[in-house]
C-alpha positions as a Markdown table, in Angstrom:
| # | Residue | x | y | z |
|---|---|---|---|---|
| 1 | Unk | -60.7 | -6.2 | 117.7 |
| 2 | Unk | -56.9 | -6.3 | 117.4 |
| 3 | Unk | -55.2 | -9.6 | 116.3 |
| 4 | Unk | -53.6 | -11.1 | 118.4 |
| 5 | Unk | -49.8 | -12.6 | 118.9 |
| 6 | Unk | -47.9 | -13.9 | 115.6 |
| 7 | Unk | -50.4 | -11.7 | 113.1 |
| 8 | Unk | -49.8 | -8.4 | 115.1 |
| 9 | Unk | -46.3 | -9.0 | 114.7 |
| 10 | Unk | -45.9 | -9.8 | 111.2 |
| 11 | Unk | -48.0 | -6.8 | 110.5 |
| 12 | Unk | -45.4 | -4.5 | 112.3 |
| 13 | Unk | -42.7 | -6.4 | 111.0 |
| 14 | Unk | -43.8 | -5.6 | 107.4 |
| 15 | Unk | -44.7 | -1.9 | 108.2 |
| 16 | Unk | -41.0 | -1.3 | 109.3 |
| 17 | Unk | -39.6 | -3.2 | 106.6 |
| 18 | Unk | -41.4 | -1.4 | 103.8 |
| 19 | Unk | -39.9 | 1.7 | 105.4 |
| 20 | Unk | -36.5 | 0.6 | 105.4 |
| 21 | Unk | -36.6 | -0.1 | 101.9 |
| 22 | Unk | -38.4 | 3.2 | 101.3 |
| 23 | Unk | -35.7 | 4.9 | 103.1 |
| 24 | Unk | -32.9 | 3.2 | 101.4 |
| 25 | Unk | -34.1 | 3.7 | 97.7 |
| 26 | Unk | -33.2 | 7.1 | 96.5 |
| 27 | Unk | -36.5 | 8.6 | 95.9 |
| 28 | Unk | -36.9 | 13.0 | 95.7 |
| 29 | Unk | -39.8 | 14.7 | 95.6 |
| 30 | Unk | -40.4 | 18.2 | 93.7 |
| 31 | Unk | -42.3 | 19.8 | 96.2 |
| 32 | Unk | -42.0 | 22.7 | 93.6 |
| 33 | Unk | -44.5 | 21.1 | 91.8 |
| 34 | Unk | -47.2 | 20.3 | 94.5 |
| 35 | Unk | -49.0 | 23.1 | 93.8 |
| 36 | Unk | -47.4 | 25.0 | 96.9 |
| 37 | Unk | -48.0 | 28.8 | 97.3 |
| 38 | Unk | -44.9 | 31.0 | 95.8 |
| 39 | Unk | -43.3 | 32.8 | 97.8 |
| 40 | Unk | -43.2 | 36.8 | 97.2 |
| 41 | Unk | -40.5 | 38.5 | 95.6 |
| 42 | Unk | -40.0 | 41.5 | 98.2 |
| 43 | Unk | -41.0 | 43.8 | 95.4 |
| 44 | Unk | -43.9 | 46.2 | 95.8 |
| 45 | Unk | -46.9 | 45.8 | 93.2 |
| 46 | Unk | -46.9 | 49.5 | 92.0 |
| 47 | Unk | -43.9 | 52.3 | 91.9 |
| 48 | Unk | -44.4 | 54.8 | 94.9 |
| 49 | Unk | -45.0 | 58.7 | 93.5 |
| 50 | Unk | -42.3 | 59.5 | 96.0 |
| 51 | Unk | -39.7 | 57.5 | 95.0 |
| 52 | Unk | -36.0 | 58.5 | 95.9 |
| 53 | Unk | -34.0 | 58.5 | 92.7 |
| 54 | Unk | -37.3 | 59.9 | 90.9 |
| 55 | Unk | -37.9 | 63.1 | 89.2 |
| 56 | Unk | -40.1 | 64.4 | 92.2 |
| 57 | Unk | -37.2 | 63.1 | 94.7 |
| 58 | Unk | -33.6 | 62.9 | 93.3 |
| 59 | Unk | -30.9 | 61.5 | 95.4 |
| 60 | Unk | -28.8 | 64.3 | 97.5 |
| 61 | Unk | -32.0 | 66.5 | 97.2 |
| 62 | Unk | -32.0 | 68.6 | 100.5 |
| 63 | Unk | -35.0 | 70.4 | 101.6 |
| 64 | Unk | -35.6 | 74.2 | 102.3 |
| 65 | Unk | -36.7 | 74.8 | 106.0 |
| 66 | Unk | -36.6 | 78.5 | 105.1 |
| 67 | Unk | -40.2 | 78.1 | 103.4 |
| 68 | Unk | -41.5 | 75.3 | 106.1 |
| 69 | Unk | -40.5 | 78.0 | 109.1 |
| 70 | Unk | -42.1 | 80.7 | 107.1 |
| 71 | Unk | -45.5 | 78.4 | 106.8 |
| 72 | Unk | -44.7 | 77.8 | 110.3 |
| 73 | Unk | -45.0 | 81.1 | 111.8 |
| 74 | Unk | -47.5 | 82.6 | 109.2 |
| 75 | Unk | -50.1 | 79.9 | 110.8 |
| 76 | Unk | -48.9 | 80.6 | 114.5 |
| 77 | Unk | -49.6 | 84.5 | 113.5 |
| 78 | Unk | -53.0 | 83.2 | 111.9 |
| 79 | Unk | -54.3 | 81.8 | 115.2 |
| 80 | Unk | -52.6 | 84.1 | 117.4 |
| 81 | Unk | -54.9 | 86.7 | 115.7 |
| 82 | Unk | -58.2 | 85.2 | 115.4 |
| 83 | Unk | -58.1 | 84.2 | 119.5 |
């Protein structure tokens, strides 16, 4: 049961009081050290094997589509024959 009149007051009274003074002080918290996750770093967690800037894929490398059509139509040939 809830007390009633003068105690209930005081009781609220207090509870806003102590929160005033709370706010007033100048307390910070280091939520750094609460033992919150880290954030990630936006790196990847290995190096790709297709990298641009690599060995494999330098920078301003432009591809041949003279072999890529000549794969191209040596399959289309392959299946044309064997239907």
């Amino acid at each position: 049961m809830l007390p009633a009149g003068p105690a209930l007051c005081r009781a609220a009274v207090s509870g806003i009081s102590a929160a005033i003074r709370a706010a007033s002080e100048d307390i910070t918290v280091d939520y750094g050290k609460s033992g919150a996750p880290k954030m990630g770093k936006n790196k990847p967690r290995h190096a790709e094997h297709n990298a641009k800037g690599t060995k494999k894929n330098p920078f301003g490398k432009q591809t041949d589509k003279s072999e890529l059509l000549k794969r191209m139509k040596a399959a289309a040939e392959k299946t044309k024959t064997e239907d």
